[in-house]
N, CA, C and O atoms as CSV, one atom per row, in Angstrom:
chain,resi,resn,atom,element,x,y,z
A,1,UNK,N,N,20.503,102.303,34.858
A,1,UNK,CA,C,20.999,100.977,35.202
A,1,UNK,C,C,20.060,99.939,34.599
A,1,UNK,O,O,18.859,100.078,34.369
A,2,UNK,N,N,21.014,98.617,34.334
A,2,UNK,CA,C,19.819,97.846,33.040
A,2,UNK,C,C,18.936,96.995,33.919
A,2,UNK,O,O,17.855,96.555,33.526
A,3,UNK,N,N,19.471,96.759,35.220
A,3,UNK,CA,C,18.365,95.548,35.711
A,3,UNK,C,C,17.499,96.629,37.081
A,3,UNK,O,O,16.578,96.132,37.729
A,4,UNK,N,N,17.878,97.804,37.291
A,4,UNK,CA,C,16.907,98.868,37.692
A,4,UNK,C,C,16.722,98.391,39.412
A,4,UNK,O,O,15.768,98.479,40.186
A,5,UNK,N,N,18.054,97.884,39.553
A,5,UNK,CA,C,17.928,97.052,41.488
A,5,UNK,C,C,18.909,98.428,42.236
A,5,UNK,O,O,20.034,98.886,42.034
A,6,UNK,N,N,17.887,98.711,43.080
A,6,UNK,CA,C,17.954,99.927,44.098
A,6,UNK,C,C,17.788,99.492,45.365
A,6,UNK,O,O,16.909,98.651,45.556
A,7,UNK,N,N,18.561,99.952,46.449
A,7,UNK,CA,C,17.944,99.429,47.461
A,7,UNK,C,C,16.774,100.092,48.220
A,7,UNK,O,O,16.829,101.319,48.300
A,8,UNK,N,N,15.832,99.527,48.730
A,8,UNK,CA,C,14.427,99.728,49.220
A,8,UNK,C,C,14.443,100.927,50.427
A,8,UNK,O,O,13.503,101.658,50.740
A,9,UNK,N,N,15.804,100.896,51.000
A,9,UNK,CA,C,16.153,101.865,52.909
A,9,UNK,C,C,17.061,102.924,51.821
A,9,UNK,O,O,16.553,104.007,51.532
A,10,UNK,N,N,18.037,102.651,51.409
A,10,UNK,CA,C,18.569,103.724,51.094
A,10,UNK,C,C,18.780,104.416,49.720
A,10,UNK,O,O,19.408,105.432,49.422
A,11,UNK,N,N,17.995,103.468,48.918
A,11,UNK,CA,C,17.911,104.138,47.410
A,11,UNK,C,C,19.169,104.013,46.377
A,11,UNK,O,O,19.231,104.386,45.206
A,12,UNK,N,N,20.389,103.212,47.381
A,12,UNK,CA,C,21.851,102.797,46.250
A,12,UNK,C,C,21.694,101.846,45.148
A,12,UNK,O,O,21.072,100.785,45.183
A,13,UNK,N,N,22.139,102.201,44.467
A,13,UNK,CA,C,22.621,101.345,43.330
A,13,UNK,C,C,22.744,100.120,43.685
A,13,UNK,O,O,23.746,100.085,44.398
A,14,UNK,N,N,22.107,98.648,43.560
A,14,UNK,CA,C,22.558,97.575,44.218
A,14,UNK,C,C,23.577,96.840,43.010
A,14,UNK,O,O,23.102,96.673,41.887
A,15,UNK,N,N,25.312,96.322,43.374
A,15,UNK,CA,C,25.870,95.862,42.544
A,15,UNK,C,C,24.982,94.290,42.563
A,15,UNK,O,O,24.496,93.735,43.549
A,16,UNK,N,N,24.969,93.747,40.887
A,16,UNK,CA,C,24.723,92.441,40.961
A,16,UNK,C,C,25.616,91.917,39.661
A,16,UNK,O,O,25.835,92.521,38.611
A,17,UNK,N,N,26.152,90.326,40.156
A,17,UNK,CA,C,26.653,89.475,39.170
A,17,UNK,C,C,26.176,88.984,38.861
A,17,UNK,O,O,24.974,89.095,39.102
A,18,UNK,N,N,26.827,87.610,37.738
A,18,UNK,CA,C,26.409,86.204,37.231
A,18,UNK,C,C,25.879,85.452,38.174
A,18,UNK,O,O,26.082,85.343,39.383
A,19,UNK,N,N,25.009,84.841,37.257
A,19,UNK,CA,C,24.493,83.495,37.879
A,19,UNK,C,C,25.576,82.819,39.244
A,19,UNK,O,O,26.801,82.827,39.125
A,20,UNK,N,N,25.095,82.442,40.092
A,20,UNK,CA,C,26.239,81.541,40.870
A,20,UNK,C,C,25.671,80.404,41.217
A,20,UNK,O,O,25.103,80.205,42.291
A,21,UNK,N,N,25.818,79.542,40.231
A,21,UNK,CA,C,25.281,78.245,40.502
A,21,UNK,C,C,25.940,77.249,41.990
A,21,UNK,O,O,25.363,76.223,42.350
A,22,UNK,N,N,26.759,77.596,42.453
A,22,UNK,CA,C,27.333,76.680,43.050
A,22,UNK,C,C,26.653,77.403,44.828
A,22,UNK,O,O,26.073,76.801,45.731
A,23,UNK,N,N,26.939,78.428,44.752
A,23,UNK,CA,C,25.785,79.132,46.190
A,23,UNK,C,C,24.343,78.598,45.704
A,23,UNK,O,O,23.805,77.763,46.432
A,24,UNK,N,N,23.835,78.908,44.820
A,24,UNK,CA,C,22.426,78.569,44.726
A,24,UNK,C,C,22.154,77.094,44.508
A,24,UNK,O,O,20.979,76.735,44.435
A,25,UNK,N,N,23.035,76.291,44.408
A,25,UNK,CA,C,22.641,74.534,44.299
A,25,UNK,C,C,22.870,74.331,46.008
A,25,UNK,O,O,22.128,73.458,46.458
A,26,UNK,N,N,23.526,74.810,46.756
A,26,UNK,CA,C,24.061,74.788,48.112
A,26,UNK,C,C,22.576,75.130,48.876
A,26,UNK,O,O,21.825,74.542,49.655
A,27,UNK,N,N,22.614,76.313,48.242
A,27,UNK,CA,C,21.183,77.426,48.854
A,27,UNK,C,C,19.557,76.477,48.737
A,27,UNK,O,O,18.476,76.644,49.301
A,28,UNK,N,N,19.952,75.661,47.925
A,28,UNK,CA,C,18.317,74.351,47.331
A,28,UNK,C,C,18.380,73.610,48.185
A,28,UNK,O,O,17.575,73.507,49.110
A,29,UNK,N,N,19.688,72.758,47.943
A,29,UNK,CA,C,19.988,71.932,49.222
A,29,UNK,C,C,19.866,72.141,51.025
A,29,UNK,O,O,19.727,71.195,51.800
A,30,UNK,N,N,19.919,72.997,51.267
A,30,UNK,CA,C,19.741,73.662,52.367
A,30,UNK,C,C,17.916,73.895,52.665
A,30,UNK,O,O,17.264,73.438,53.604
A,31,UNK,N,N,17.577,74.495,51.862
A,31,UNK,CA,C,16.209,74.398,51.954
A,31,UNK,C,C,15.042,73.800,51.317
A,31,UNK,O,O,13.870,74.164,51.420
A,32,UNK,N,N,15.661,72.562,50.456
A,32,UNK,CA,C,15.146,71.789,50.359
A,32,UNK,C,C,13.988,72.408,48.731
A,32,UNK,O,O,12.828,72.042,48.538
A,33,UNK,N,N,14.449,72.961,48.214
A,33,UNK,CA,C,13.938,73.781,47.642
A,33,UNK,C,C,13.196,72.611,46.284
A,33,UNK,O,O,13.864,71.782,45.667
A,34,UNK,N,N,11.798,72.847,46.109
A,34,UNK,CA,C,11.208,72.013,45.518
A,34,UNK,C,C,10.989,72.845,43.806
A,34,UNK,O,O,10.689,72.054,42.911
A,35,UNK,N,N,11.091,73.916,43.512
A,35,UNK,CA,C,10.848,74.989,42.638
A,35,UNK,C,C,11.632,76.378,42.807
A,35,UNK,O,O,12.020,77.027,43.778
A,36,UNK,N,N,11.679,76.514,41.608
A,36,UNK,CA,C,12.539,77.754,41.507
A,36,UNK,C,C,11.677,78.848,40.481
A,36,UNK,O,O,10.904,78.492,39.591
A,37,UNK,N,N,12.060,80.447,40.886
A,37,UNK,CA,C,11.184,81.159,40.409
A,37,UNK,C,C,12.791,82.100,39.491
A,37,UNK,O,O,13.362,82.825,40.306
A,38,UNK,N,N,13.198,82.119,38.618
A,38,UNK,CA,C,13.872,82.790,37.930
A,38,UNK,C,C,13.085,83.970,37.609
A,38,UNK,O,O,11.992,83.987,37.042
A,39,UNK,N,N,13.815,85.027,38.065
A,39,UNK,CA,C,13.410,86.669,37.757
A,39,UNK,C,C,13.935,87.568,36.693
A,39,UNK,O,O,14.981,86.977,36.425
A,40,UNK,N,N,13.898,88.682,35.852
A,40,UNK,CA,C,14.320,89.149,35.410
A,40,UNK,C,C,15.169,88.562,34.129
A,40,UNK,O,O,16.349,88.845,33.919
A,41,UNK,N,N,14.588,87.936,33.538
A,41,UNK,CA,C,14.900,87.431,32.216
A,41,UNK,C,C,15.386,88.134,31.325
A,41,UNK,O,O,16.495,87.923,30.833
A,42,UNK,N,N,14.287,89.468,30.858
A,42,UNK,CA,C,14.407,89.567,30.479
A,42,UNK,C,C,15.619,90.759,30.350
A,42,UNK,O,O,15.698,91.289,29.241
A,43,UNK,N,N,16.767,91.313,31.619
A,43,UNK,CA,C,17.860,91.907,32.113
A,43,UNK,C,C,18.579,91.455,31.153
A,43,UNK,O,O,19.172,92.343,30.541
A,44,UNK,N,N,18.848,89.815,30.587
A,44,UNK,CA,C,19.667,89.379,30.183
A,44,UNK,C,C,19.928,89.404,28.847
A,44,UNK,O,O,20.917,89.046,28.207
A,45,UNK,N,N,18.529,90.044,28.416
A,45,UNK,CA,C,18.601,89.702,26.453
A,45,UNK,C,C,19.693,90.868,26.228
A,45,UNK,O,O,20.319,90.459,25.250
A,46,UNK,N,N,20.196,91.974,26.572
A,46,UNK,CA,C,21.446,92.383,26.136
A,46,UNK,C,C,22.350,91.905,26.085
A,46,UNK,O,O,23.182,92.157,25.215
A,47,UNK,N,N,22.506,91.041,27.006
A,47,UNK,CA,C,23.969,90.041,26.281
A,47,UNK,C,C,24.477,88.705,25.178
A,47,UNK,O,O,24.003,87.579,25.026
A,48,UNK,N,N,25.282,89.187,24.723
A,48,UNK,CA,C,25.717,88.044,23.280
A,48,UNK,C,C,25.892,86.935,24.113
A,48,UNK,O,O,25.111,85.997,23.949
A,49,UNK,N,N,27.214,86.804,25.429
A,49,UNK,CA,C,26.964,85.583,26.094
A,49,UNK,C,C,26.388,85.912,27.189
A,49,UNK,O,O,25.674,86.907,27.314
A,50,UNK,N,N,26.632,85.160,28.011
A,50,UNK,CA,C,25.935,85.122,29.146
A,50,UNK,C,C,26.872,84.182,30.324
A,50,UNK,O,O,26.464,83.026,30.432
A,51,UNK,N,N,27.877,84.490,31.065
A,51,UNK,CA,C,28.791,83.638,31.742
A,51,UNK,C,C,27.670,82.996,33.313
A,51,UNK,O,O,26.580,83.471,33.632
A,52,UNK,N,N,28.268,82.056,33.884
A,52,UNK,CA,C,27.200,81.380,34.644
A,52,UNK,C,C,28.438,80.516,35.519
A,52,UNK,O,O,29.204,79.684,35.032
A,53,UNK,N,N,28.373,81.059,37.206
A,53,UNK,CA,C,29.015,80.114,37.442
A,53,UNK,C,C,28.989,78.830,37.852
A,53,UNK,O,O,28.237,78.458,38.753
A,54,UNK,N,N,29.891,77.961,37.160
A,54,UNK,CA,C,29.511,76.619,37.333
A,54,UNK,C,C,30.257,75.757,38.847
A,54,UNK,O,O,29.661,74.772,39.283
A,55,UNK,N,N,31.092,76.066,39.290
A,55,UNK,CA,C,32.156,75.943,40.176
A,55,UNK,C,C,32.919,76.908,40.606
A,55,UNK,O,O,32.808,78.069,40.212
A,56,UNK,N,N,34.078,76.367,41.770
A,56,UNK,CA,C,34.737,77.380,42.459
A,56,UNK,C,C,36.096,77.008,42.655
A,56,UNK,O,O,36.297,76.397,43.704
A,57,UNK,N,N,37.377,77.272,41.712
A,57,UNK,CA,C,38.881,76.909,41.989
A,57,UNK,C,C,39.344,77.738,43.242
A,57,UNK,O,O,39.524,78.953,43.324
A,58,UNK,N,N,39.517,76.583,44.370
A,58,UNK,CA,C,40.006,76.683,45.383
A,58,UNK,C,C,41.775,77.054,45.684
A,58,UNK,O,O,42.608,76.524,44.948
A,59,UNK,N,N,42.118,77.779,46.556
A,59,UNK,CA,C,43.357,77.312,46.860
A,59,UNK,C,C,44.501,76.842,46.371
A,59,UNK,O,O,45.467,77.435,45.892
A,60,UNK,N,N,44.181,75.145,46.632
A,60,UNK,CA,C,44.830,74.307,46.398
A,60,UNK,C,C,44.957,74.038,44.828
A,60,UNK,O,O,45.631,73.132,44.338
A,61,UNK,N,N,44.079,75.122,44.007
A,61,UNK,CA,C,44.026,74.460,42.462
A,61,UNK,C,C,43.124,73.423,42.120
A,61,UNK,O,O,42.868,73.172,40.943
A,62,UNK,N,N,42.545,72.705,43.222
A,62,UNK,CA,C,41.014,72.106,43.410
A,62,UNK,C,C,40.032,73.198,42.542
A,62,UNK,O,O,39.998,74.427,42.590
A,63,UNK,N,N,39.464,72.496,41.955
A,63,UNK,CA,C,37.569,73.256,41.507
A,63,UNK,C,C,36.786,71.690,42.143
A,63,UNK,O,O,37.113,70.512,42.288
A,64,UNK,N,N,35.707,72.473,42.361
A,64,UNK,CA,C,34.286,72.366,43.057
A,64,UNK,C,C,33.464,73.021,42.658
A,64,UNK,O,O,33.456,74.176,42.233
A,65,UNK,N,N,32.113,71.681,42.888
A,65,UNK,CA,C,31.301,72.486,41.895
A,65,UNK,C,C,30.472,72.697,43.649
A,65,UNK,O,O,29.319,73.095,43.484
A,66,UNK,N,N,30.765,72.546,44.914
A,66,UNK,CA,C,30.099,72.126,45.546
A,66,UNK,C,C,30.446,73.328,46.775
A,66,UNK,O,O,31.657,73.522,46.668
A,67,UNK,N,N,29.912,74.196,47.868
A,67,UNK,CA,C,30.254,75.185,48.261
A,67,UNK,C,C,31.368,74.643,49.406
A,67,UNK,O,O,31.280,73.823,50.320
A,68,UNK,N,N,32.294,75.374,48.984
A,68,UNK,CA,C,33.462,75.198,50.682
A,68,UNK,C,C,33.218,74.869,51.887
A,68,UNK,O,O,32.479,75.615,52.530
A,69,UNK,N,N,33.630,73.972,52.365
A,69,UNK,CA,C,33.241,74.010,53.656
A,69,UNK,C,C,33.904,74.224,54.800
A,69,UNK,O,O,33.686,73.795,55.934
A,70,UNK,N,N,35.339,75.446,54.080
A,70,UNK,CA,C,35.958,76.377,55.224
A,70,UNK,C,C,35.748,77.143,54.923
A,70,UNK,O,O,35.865,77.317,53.711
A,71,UNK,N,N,35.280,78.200,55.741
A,71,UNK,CA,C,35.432,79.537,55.457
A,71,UNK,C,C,36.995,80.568,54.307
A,71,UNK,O,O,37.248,81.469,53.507
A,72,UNK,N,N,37.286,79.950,54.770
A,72,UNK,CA,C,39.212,80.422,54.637
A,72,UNK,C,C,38.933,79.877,52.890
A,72,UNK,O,O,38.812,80.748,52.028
A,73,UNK,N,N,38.871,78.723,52.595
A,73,UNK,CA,C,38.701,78.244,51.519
A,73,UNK,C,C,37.160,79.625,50.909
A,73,UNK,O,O,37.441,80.521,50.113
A,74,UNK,N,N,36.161,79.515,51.307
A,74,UNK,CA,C,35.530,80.357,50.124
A,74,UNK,C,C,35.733,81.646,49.948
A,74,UNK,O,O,35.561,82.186,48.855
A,75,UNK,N,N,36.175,82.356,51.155
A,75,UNK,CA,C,36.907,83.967,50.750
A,75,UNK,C,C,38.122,83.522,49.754
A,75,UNK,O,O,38.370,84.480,49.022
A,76,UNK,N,N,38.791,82.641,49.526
A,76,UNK,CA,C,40.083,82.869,48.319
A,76,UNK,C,C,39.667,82.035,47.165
A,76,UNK,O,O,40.433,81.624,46.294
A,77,UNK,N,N,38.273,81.800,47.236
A,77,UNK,CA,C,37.831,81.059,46.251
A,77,UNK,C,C,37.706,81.501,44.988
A,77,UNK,O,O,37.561,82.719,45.084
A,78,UNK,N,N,37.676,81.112,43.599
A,78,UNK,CA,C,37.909,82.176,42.508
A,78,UNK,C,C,36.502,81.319,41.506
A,78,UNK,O,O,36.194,80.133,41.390
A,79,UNK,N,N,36.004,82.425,41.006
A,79,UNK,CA,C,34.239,81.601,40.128
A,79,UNK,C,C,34.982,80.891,39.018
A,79,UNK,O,O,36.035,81.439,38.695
A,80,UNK,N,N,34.605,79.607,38.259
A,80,UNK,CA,C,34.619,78.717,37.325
A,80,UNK,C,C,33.314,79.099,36.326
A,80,UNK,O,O,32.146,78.757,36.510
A,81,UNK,N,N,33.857,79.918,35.200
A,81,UNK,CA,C,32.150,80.718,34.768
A,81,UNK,C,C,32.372,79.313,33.459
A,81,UNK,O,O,33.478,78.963,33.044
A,82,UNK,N,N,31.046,78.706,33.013
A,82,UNK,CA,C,30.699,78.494,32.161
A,82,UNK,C,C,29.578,79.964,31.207
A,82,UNK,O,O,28.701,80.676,31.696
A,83,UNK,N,N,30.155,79.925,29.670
A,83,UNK,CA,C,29.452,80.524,29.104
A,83,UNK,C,C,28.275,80.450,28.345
A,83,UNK,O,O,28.676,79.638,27.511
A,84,UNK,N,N,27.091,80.699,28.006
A,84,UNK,CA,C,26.021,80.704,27.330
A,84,UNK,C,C,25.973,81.440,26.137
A,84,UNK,O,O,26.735,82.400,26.022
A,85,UNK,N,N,25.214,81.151,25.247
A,85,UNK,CA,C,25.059,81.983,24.503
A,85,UNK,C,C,23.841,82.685,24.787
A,85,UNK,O,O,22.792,82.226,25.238
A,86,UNK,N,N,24.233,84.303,24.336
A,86,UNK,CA,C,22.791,84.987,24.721
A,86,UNK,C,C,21.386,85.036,23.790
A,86,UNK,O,O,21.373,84.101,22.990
A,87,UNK,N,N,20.461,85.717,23.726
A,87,UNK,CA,C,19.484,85.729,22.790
A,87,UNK,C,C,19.124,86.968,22.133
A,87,UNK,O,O,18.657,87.087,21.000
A,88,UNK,N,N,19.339,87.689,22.799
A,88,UNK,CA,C,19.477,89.336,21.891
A,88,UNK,C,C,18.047,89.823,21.584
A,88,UNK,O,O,17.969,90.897,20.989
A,89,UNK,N,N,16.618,89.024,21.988
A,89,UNK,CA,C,15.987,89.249,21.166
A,89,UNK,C,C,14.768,89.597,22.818
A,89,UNK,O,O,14.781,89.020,23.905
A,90,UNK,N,N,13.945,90.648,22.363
A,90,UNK,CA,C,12.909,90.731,23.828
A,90,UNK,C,C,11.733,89.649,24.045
A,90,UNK,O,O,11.067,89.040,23.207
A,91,UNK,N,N,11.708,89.622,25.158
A,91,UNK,CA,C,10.793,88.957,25.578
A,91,UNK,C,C,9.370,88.814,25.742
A,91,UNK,O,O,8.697,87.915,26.245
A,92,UNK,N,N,9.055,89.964,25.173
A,92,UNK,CA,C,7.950,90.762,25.322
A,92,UNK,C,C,6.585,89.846,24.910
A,92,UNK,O,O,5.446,89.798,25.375
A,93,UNK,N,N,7.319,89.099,23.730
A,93,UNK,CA,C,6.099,88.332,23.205
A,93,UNK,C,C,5.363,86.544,24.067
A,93,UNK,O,O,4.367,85.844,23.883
A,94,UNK,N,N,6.643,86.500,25.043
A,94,UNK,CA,C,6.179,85.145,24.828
A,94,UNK,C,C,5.051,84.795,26.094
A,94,UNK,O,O,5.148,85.317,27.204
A,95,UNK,N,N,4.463,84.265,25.891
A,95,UNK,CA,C,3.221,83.435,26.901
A,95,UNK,C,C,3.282,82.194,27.964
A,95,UNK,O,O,2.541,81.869,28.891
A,96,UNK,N,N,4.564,81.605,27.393
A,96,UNK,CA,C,4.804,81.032,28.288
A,96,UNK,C,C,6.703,80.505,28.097
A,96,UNK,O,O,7.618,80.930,27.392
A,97,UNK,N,N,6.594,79.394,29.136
A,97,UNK,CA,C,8.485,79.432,28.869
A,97,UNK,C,C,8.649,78.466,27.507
A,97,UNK,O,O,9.812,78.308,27.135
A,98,UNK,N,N,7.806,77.935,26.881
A,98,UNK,CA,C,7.847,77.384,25.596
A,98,UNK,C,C,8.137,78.645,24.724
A,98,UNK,O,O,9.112,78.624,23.973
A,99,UNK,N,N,7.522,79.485,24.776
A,99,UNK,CA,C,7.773,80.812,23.804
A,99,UNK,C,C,9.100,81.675,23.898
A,99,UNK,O,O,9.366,82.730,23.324
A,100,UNK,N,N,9.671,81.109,24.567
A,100,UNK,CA,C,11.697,81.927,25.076
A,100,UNK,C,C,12.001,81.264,23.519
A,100,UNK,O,O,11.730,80.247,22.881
A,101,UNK,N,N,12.922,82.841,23.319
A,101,UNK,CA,C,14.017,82.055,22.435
A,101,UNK,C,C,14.670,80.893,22.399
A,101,UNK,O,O,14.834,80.602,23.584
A,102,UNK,N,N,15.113,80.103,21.771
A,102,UNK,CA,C,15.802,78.936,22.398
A,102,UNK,C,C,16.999,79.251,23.265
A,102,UNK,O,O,16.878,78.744,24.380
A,103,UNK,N,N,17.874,79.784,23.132
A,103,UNK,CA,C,18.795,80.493,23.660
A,103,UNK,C,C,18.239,80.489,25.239
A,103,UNK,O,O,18.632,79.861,26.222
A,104,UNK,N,N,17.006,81.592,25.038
A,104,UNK,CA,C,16.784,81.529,26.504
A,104,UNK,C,C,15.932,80.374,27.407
A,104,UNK,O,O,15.992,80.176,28.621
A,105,UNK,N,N,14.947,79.540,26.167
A,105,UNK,CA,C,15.107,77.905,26.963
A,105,UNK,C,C,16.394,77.433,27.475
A,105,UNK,O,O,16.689,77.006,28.592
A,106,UNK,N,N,17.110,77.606,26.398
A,106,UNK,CA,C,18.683,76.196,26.910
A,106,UNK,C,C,18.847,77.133,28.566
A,106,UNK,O,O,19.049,76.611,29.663
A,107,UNK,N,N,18.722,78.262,28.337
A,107,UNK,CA,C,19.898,78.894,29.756
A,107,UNK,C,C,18.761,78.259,31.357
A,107,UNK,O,O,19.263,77.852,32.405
A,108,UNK,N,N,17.199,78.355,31.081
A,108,UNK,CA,C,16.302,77.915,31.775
A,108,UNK,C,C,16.195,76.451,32.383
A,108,UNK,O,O,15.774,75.903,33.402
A,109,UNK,N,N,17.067,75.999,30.697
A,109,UNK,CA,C,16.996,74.158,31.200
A,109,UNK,C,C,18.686,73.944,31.988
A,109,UNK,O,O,19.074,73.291,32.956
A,110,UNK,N,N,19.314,74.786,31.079
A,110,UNK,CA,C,20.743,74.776,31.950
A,110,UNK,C,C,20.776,75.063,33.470
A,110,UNK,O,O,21.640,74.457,34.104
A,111,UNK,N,N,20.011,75.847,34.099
A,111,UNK,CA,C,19.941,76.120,35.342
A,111,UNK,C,C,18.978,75.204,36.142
A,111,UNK,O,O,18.993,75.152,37.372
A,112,UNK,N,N,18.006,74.371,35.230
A,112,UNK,CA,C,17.033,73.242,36.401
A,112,UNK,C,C,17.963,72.228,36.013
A,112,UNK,O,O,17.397,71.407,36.735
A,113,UNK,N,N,19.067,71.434,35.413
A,113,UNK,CA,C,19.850,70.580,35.301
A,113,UNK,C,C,21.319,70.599,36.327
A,113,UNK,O,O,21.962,69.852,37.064
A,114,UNK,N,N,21.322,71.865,35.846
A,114,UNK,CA,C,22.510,72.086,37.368
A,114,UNK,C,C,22.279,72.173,38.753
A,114,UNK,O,O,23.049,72.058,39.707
A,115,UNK,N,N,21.025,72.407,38.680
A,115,UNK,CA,C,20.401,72.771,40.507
A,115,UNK,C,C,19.529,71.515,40.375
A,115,UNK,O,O,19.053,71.218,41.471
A,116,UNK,N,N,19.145,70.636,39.336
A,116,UNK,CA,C,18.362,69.194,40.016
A,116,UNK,C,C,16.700,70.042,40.213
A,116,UNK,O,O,15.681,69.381,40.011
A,117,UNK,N,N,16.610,71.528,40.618
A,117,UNK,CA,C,15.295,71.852,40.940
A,117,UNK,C,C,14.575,72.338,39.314
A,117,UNK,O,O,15.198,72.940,38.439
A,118,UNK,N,N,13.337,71.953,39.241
A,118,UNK,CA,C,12.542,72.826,38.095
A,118,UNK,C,C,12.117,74.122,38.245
A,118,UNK,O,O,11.364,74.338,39.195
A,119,UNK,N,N,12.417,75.021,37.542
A,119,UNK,CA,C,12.038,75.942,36.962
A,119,UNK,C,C,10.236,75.857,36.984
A,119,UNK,O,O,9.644,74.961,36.382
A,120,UNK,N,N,9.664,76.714,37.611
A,120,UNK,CA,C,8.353,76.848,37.722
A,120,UNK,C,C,7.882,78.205,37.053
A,120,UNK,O,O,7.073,78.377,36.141
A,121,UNK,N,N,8.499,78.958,37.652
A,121,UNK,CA,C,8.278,80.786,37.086
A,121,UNK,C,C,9.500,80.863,36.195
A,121,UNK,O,O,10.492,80.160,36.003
A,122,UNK,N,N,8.962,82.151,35.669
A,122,UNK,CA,C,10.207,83.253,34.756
A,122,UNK,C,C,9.481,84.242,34.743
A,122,UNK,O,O,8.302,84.356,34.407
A,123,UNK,N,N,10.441,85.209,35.242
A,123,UNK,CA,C,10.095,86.492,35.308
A,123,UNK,C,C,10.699,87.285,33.947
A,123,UNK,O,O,11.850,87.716,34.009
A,124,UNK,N,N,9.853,87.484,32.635
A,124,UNK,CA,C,10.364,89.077,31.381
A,124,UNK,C,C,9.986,90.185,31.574
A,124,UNK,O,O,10.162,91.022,30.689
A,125,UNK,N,N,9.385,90.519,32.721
A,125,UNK,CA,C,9.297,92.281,32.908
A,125,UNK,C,C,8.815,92.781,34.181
A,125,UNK,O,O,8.226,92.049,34.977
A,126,UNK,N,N,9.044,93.983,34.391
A,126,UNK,CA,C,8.558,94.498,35.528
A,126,UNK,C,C,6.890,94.581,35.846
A,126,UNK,O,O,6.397,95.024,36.883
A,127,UNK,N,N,6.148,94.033,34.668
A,127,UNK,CA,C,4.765,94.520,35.427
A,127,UNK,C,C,4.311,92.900,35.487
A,127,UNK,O,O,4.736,92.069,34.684
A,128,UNK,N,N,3.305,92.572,36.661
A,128,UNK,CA,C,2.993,91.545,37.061
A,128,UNK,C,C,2.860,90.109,36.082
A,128,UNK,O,O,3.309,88.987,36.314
A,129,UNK,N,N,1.844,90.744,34.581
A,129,UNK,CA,C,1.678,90.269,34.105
A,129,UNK,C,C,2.878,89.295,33.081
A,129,UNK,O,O,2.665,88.467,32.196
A,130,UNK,N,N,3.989,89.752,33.584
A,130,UNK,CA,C,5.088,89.417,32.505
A,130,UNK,C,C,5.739,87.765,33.390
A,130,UNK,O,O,6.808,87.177,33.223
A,131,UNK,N,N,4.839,87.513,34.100
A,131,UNK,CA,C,5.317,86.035,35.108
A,131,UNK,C,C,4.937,84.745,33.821
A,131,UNK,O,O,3.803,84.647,33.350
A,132,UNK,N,N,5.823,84.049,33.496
A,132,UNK,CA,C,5.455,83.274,32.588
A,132,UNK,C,C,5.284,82.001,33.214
A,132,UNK,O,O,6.400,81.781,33.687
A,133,UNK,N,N,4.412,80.851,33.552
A,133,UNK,CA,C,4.110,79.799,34.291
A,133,UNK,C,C,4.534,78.273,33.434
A,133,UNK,O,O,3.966,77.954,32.390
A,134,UNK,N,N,5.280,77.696,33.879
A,134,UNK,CA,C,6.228,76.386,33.274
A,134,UNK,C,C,5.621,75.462,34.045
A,134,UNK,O,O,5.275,75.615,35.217
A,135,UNK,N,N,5.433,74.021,33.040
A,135,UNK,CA,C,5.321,73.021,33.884
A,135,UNK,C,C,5.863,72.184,34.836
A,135,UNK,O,O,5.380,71.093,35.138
A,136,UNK,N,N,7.363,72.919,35.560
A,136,UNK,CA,C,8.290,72.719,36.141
A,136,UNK,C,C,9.326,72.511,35.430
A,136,UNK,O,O,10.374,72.327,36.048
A,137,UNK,N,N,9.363,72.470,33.712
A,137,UNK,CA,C,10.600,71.615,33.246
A,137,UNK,C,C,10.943,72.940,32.032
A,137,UNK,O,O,10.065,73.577,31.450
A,138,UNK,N,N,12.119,73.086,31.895
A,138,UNK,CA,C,12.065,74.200,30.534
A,138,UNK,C,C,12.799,72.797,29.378
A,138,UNK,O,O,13.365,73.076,28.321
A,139,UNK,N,N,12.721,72.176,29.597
A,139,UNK,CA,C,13.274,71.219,28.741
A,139,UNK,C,C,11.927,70.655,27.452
A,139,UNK,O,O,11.350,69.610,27.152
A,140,UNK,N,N,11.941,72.131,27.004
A,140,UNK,CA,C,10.616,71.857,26.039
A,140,UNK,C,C,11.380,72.671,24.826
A,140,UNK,O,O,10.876,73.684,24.342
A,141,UNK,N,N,12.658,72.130,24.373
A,141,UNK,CA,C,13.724,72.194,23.283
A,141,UNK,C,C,12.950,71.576,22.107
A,141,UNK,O,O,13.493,71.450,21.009
């Protein structure tokens, strides 16, 4: 499995999706969230794109970029993916989030522009040392 997420009690396979921007701008707001630590970066360099959701077409044929606030409404809710382009290329080398492909800057600055929060961490690998430290902004295009 490419992003290697098991669970910790019972050892399953954990399913994971796209980005969901619209839970996680909800999820900031809620806690007030001053920084964000993006993990597993480097999971993503296999893909050409990279889909990301930006909103949620409701029901009614409504999109929102903003989380439901009926229940009833977010179980029939359907994801609004914006796509990225991917970077294809490892991560292995870079030192800090200036050193991402551009590809994987834009997707870094795309996600502190949609959530309003900066990007502080990035996580390219499983061993400690692979934490890359940002000056809160990936907007270093």
């Amino acid at each position: 499995m490419t992003g290697g997420e098991y669970g910790t009690v019972t050892g399953r396979e954990r399913r994971c999706g796209w980005l969901d921007l619209v839970a996680l701008r909800y999820a900031a707001r809620l806690n007030g969230l001053t920084a964000l630590a993006l993990t597993k970066l480097d999971v993503l360099s296999i893909f050409d794109e990279i889909p990301v959701c930006v909103a949620y077409r409701l029901p009614s044929g409504e999109s929102t970029r903003n989380f439901p606030a009926h229940q009833s409404d977010f179980h029939h809710a359907e994801p609004v993916f914006e796509t990225l382009p991917g970077w294809a290329e490892p991560l292995d080398d870079a030192e800090s989030i200036a050193d991402l492909p551009e590809a994987a800057r834009r997707y870094v600055s795309f996600v502190e522009q949609e959530l309003g929060v900066p990007v502080a961490l990035v996580g390219t690998g499983q061993e400690r040392e692979r934490v890359l430290y940002g000056n809160g902004s990936a907007a270093l295009l």
